[in-house]
C-alpha positions as CSV (number, residue, x, y, z in Angstrom):
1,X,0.0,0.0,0.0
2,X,0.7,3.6,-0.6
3,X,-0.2,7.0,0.5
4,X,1.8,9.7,-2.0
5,X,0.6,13.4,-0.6
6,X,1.2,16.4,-3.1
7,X,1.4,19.5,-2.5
8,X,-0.6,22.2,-4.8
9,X,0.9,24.4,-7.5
10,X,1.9,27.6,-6.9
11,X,-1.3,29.9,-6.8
12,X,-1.9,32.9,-9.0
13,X,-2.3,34.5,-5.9
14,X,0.8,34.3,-4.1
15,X,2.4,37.5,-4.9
16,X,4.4,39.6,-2.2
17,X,3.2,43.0,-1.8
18,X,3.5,45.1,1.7
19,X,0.3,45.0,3.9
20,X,-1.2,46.4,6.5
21,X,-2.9,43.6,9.0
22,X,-6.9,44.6,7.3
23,X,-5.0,43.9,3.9
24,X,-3.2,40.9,4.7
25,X,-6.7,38.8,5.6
26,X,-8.3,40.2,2.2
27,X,-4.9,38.6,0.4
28,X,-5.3,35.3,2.5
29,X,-8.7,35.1,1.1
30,X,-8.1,35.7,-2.3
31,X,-5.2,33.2,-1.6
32,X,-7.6,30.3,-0.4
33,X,-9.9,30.9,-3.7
34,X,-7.2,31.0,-6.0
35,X,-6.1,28.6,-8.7
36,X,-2.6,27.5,-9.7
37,X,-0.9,29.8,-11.7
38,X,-0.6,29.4,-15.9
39,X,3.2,29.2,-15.0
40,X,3.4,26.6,-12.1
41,X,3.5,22.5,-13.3
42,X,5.0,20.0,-11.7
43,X,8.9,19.3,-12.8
44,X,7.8,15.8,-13.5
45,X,5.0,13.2,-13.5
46,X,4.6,10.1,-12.3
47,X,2.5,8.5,-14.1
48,X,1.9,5.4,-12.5
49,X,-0.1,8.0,-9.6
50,X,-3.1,8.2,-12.5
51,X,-4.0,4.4,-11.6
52,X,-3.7,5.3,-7.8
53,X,-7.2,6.6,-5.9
54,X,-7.2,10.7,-6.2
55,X,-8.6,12.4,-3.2
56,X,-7.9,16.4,-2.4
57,X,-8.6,19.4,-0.5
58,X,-11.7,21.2,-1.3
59,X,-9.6,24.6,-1.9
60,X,-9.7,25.1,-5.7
61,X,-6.1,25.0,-5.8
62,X,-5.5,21.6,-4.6
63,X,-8.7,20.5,-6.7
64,X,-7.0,22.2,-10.2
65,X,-3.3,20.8,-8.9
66,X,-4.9,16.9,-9.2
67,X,-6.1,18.2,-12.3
68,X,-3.3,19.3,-14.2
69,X,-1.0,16.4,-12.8
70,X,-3.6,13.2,-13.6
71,X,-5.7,14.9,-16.1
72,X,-8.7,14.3,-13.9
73,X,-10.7,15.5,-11.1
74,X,-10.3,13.9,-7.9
75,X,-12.7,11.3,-6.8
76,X,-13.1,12.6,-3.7
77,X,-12.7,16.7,-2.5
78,X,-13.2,17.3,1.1
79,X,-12.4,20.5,3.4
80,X,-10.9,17.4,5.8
81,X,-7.9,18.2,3.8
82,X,-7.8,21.9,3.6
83,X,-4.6,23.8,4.3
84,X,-3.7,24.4,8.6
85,X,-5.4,27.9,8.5
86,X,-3.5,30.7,7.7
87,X,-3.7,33.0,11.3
88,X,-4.4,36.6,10.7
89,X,-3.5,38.7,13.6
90,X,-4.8,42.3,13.9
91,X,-1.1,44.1,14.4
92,X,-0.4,47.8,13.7
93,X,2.4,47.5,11.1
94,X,2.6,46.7,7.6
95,X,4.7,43.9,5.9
96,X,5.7,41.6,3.1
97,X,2.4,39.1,2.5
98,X,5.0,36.4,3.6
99,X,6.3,37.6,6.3
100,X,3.1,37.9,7.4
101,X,2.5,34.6,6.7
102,X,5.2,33.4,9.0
103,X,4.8,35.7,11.8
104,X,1.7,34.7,11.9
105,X,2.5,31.4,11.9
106,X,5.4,31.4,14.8
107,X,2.3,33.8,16.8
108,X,0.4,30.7,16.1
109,X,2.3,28.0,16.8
110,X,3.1,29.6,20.4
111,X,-0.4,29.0,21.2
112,X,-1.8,33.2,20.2
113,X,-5.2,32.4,19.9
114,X,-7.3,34.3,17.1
115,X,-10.4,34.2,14.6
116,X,-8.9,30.9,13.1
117,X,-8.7,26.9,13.9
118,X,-5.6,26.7,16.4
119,X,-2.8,25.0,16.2
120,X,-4.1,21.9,18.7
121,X,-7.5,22.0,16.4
122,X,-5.5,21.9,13.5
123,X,-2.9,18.9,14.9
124,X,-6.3,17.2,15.5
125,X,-7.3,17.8,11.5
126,X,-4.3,16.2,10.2
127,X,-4.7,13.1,12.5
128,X,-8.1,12.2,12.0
129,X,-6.8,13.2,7.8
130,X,-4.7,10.7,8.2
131,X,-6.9,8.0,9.9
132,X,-9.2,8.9,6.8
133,X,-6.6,8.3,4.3
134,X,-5.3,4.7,5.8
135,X,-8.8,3.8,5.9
136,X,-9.2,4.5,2.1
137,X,-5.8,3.0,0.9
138,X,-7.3,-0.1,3.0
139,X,-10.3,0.0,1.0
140,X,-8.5,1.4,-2.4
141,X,-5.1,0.5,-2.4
142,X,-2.9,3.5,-3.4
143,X,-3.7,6.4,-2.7
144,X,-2.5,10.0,-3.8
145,X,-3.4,13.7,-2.0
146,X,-3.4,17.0,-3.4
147,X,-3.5,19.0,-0.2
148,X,-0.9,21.4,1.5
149,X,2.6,22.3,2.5
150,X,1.9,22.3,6.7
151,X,-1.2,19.9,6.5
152,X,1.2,17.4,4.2
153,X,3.7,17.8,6.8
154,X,1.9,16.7,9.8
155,X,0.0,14.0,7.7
156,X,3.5,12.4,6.9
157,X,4.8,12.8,10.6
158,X,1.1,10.9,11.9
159,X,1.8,8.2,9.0
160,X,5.5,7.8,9.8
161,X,3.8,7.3,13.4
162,X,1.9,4.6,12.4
163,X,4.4,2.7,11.1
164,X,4.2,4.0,7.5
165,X,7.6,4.1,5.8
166,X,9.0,7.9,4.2
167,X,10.5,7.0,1.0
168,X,10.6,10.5,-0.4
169,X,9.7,13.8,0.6
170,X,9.3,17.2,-0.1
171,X,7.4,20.3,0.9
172,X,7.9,22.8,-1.8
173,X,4.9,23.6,-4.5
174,X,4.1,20.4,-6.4
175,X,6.2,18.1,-3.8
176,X,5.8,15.0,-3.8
177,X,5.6,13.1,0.0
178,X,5.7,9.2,-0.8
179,X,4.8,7.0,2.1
180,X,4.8,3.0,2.0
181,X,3.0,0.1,4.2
């Protein structure tokens, strides 16, 4: 069995300008609608992944990503597997729409509680994702993810905890996170 979790293309959104913290949440949501951008594919395809069963996030990004790389829509979408929500803190200062990104973040991950799913809430996503996914690859076989960068990574750390086997991985746009039983 196999579990192969991919991260989305690049979104037509992510562009860097400076932000105040009002402008910033208004970029995140235009991020979370976006598609992947006319420029972004995947260095290379595996095709044997088109045989394996496609699920993905619900986030149109992650939905366009499986179909550009298996030219076809997943079988199953579900918000399960949306992206560890972006925190959005209301701070007087304006910066880069990625360093807001990982402020926010680091603000996050210290336990800063805002508008948004919290860290424990999201560590609780990812597992019961990834009791989801072992149940389909028992029922499917292989199985392949278009999701996200953090959500990937904590579904590869809950796998590797259950005795699944990391035999590649990457966390860059269109990264490929192969996992073995």
């Amino acid at each position: 069995m196999e579990i192969v979790l991919i991260r989305h293309g690049k979104p037509e959104s992510a562009i860097n300008p400076v932000l105040n913290a009002a402008d910033y949440t208004q970029w995140i949501k235009r991020y979370n609608a976006s598609m992947v951008a006319e420029n972004s594919r995947p260095k290379s395809i595996n095709a044997q992944y088109k045989s394996f069963y496609c699920v993905a996030s619900d986030l149109n990004r992650a939905v366009h990503s499986a179909q550009i790389y298996l030219d076809k829509s997943p079988s199953i979408t579900d918000k399960l597997y949306r992206e560890m929500e972006i925190p959005r803190y209301k701070l007087p200062f304006k910066l880069k729409a990625w360093n807001w990104v990982y402020l926010s973040r680091i603000l996050w991950l210290f336990g800063v509680k805002g508008p948004f799913e919290s860290f424990k809430e999201a560590r609780f996503r990812a597992d019961k994702a990834t009791d989801q996914l072992i149940l389909l690859a028992e029922k499917h076989g292989n199985i392949v993810l278009f999701a996200h960068g953090v959500l990937n990574r904590f579904i590869r750390q809950s796998l590797a905890k259950k005795g699944w086997i990391v035999t590649a991985k990457d966390d860059g746009f269109w990264g490929v996170n192969q996992l073995k039983k």
